[in-house]
N, C-alpha and C positions, 0 to 999 in steps of 0.2 A: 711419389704421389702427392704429400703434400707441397713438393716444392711445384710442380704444374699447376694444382691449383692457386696455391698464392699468383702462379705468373698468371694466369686465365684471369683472376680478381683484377690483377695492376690493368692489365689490358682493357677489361671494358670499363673500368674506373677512369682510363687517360681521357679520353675525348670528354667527358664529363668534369672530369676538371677543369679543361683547357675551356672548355666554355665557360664554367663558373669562374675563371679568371679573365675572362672577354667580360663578363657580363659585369660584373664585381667592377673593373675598369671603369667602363662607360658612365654607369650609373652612379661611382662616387669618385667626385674631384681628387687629382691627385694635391698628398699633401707638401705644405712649400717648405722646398730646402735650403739648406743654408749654402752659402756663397762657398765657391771653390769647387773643382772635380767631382761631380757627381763617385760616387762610392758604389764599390764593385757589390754588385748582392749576393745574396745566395749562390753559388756555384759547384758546382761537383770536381771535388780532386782526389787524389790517388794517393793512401799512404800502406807503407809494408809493415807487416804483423811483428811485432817485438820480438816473440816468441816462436815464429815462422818467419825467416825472410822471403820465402818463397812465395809466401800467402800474401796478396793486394786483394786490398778492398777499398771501392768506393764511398768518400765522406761529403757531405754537403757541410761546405764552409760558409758560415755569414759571419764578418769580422775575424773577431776572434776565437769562436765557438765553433766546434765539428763537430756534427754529428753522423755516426754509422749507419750507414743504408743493410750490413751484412750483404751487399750483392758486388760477385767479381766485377773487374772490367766488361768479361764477356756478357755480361747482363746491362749494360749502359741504360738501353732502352727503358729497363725497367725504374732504372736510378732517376732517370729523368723525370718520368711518371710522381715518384717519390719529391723529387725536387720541386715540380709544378707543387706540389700539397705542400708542400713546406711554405711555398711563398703566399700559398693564397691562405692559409693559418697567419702565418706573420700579418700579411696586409689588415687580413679581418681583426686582428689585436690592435696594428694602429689606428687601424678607424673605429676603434668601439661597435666592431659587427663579432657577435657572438652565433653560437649555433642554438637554435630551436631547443635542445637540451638543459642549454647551461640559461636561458630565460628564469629570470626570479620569480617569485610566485607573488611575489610583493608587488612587481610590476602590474601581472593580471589584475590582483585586488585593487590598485589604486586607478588604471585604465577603466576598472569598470566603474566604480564609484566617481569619476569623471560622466561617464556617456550615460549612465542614470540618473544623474544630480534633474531634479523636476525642477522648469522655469520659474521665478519670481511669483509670475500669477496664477501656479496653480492651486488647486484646492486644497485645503488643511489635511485631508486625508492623503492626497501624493507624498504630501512633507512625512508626513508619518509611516508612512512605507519606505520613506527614502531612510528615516532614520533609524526603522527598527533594519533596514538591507546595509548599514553601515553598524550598526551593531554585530552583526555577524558577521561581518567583514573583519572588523576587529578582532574579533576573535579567534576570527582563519589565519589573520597576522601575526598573534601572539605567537599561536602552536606553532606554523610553519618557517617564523624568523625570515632565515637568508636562506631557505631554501632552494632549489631551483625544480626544472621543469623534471627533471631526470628523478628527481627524487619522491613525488608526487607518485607513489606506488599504489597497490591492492593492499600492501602490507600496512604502509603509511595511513591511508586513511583509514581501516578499521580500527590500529591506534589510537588515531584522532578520536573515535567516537568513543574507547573508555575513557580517553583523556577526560574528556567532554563534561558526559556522563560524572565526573569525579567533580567538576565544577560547580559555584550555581549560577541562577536560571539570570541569564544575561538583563533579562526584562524589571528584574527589581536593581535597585540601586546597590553601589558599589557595597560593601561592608555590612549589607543591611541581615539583622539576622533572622528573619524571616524569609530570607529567600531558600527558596528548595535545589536542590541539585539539578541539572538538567537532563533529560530525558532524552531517551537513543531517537524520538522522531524529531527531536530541535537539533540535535548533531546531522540526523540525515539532510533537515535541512540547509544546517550549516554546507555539507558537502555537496547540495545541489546549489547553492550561489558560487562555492568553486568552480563546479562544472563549469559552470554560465560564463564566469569573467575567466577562463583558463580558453571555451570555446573563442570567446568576443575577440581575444587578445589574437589568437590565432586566426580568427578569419580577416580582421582590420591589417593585420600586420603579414601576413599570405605567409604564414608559417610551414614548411615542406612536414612540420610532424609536431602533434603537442598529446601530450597525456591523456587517457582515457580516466577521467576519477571515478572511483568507485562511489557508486552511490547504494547502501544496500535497499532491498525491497521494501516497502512499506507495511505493516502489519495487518494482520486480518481486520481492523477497524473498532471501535468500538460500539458493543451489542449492552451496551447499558441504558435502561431507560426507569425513570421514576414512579413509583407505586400513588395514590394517590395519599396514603399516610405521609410517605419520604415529601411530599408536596406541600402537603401540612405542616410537616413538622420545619422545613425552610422558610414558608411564610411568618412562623413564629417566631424563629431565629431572628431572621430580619428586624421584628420588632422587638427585638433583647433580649429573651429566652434563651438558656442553655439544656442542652438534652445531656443527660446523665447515661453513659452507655453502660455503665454497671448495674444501677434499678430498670432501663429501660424507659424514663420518666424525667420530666422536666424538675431541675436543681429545682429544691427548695432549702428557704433559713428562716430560723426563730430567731428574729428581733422584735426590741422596742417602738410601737410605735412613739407619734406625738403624745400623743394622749395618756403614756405611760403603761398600755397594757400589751403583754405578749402575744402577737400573731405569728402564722408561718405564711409565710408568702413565697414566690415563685423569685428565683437569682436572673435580676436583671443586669445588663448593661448599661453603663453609663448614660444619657442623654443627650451628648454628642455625637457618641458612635451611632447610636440609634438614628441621626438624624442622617450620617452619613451614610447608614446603608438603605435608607429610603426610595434609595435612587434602584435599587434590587429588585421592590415591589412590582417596578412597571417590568423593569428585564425578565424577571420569570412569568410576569403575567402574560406576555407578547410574546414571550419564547415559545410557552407550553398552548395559548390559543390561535396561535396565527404561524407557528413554525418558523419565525423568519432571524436569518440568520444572523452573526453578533454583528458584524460590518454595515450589515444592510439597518437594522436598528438603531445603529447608533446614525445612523447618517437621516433618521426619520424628522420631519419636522409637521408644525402645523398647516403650515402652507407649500403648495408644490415648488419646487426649486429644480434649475437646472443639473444640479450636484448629487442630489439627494430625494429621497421619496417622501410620501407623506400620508396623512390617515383622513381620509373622505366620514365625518364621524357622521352627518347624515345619509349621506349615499349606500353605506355601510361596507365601505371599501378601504383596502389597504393596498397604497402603491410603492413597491419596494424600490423601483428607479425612480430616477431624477430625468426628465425628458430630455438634456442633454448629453444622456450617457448613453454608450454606443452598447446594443444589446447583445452586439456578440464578443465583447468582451469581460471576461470575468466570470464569475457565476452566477445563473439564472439571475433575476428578481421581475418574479412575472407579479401580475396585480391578482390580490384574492378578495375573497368577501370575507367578513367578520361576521360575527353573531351580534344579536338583541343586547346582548347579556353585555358581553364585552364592549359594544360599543355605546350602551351608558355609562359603563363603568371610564371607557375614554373622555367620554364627554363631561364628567367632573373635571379630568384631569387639565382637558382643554381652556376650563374657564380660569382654576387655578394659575395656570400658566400666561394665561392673557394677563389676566390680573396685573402678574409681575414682572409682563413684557418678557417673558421669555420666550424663544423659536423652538427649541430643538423638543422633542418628547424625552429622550434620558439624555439627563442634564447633572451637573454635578449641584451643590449646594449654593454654588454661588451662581446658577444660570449657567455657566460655560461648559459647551457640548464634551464631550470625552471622546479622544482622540482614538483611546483604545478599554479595550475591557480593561475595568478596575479589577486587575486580580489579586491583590490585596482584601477586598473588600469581598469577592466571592468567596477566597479560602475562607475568610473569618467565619463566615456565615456558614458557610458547610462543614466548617468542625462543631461551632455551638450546636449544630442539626443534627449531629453525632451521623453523618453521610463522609464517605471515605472520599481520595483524593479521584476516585476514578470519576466521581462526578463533575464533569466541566459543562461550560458555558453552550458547549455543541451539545449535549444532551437534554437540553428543552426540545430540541428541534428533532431527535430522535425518539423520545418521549410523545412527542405530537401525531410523529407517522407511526408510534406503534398504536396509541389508544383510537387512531383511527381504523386502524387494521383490527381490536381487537372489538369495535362496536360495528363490525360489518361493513363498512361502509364502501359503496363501491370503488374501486380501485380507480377505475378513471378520475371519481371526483377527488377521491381523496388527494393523488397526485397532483392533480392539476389546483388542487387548494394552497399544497406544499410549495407548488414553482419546481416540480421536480419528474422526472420518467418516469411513465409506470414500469417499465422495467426498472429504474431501480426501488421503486415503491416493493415490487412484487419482492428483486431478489436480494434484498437487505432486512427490509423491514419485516419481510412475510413470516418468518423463521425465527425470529426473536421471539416470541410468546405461543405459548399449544394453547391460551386463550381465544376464548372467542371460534373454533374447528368442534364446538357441538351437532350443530346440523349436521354435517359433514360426516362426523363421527355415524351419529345415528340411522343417516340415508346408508352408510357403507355397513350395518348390520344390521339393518332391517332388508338390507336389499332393494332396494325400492326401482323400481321399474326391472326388474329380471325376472323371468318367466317361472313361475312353483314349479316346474317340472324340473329343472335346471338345480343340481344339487351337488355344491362343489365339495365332493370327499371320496376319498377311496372303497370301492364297492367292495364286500366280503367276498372271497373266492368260495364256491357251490362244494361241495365234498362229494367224491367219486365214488361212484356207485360201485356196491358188493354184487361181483359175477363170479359165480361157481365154475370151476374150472373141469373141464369132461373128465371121465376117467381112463387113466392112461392105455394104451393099445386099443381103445376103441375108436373108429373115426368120425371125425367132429359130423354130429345131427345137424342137415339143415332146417329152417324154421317152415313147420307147414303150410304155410301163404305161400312160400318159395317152392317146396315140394309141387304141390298142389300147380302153381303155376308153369313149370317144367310139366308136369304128366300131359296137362292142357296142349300144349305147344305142342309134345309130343305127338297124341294122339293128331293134331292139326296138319299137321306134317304127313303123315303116314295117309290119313287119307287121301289126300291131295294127289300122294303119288299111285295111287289104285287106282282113282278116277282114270287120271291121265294115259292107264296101262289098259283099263279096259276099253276107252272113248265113252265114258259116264259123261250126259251131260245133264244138269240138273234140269227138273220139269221147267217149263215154258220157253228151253231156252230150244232151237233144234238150227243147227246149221248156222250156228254163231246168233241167231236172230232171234228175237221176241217173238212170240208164236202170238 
């Protein structure tokens, strides 16, 4: 049985080769040989078993080297079949053509870091995607060395993600030690830019078969949003303040004044750092009253730009594109209105920065716009805040659609403030806080609009009436109404049939007729 099938496999595997060595031909030059008799190739010969003289078997000879096919003479057919694969192996070795499996994965990563590289003249922020997409690149290079295509498993990449996971976070500098370890969704991402240059490589290069990577699910999201105390207590931070999680209260020390007498004062930060997270004040203020996202922020200026959006501080609008950016690519940034409140408090910010000839709204200290969220400069501020790591840079913007949700506000506008669906306004944000469901609460126990008569609860069952039971041998009494209407009948009956017997007919009536 097994030997039918291996022949049934060689057979429809022949024509399939003999094409892939027609094709293989045509499409790559033969290579140049050296001077004298071309050299016999591959060929099929016949040697007898050491151990069996009886026994022949078919060997493909190239040079010096034989190798066993295990098939008799009487099988040639299938030798040959065997022989075509031998030579178009061999050929694909001399011409540096491997198969779809044995593809390096180094190959993929470097192919694709080619056909991503952004032009000269693009915008500061492409350079910056290009180089945080080369950072993870790297680091798919490290882990996967010389691996190749075949090896790029289910097994492999979950690996990769404790690997990962055990590192830090690519995004701070080499040695630095404040960097934190990296998190299972910077590993997922990691293995979706696998995907991407594993797919590229394979559709550029018309690959008959390449790897599926595993890329695991994404997590249920994060349902974190800020208290208006936790908001407080960041704003303070920012301006030096440390929060003490043991008293629940901002550090205090007894020193020395100038002046020689003891005060307790509040534990500040140095004067430099302070300057340095200054740049915070506007990120959380624009995060938490206008929802807009870290990317879109950073790329905010005072005046409209092709690239970038900007803040209409009379108009009292906020536009999160640049009018030369194409709206269906990326994520939302629709135009919202701003508040009274907020957009005076921009409007210092604006003269500020004319002042000092600067463009962007969050700027570092020297003027120069930030490429990417300072997250050095948030962690600081969120441990003096005594606020855990869950809090990130995305949760202004979560924070924004919950306390809209929790001041009633209608869903349409709320949404359409945010630059986001109301489906997902309703099914992310709505769930996050039992704030603000009093009405709701209350119409649903007061009942309000359903009928008094209408009473939803299970009715008491009636208790079955005491019926005296006859006494035994005597038969059952009917009820006198019943009596009574039987004798009625009776008697009704009986007459009827006298009349009929004697020809009684009642007065007026005589010969069927009315007299």
């Amino acid at each position: 049985m097994r030997e039918t099938m291996q022949a049934g496999a060689l057979a429809r595997a022949a024509e399939e080769i003999r094409a892939a060595l027609m094709t293989t031909a045509a499409a790559i030059p033969e290579m140049d040989r050296r001077r004298g008799p071309a050299p016999k190739g591959p060929h099929l010969v016949e040697r007898r078993s050491r151990t069996d003289p009886d026994k022949v078997t078919l060997y493909i000879r190239d040079g010096r080297d034989e190798t066993s096919t295990r098939l008799p003479p009487e099988r040639r057919a299938e030798a040959e079949t065997l022989l075509d694969l031998y030579r178009l192996q061999k050929g694909a070795r001399e011409r540096g053509i491997i198969g779809p499996r044995m593809v390096p994965v180094a190959a993929a990563l470097a192919h694709l870091l080619d056909a991503a590289r952004p032009p000269r003249g693009a915008p500061d922020t492409e350079h910056a995607k290009y180089a945080a997409m080369a950072t993870r690149l790297a680091t798919l290079s490290r882990y996967f060395d010389n691996a190749v295509f075949k090896d790029v498993t289910t097994a492999r990449c979950k690996k990769f993600i404790e690997w990962r996971t055990e590192q830090p976070d690519a995004r701070y500098r080499p040695g630095s030690p404040d960097a934190p370890l990296a998190t299972e969704a910077s590993a997922r991402e990691d293995l979706f830019e696998l995907k991407k240059a594993i797919n590229l490589y394979a559709d550029e290069n018309a690959l008959a078969w390449h790897p599926e990577v595993y890329v695991p699910k994404s997590g249920p999201g994060r349902t974190r949003w800020l208290r208006r105390t936790e908001v407080a207590r960041i704003l303070w931070a920012i301006r030096g303040r440390v929060w003490d999680v043991a008293t629940q209260d901002w550090k205090r020390e007894t020193v020395v004044d100038d002046t020689g007498k003891v005060v307790t004062r509040h534990v500040m930060r140095d004067p430099e750092m302070i300057a340095n997270r200054k740049v915070l004040r506007r990120l959380v203020t624009l995060g938490l009253y206008t929802g807009t996202r870290g990317g879109a922020m950073r790329d905010l200026r005072w005046e409209c730009s092709a690239d970038g959006g900007c803040i209409d501080v009379d108009g009292r609008y906020i536009h999160r594109r640049g009018f030369g950016l194409d709206p269906s690519k990326g994520k939302p940034r629709a135009s919202s209105r701003i508040s009274r409140k907020l957009a005076s408090t921009v409007a210092r910010w604006r003269q500020a920065d004319q002042a000092a000839g600067i463009d962007y709204i969050i700027h570092q200290p020297n003027g120069e716009r930030y490429l990417s969220t300072p997250m050095w400069l948030w962690n600081s501020v969120m441990a003096d805040a005594g606020i855990g790591s869950d809090v990130v840079r995305h949760t202004l913007r979560h924070t924004a659609a919950t306390w809209l949700r929790i001041a009633r506000v209608d869903v349409r506008a709320a949404a359409d403030l945010l630059g986001m669906s109301i489906q997902t306004m309703v099914r992310i944000y709505g769930q996050w806080t039992l704030e603000g469901q009093d009405d709701a609460a209350d119409a649903l126990a007061n009942g309000a609009g359903v009928k008094a008569a209408t009473f939803f609860g299970v009715p008491r069952p009636a208790p079955a009436p005491d019926v005296l039971a006859p006494p035994v041998g005597d038969p059952p009494r009917a009820h006198p109404v019943v009596a009574q209407r039987r004798k009625r009948d009776h008697v009704r009956a009986n007459g009827a049939s006298l009349r009929a017997r004697v020809g009684y007919e009642p007065a007026g009536i005589r010969g069927g007729k009315p007299a």
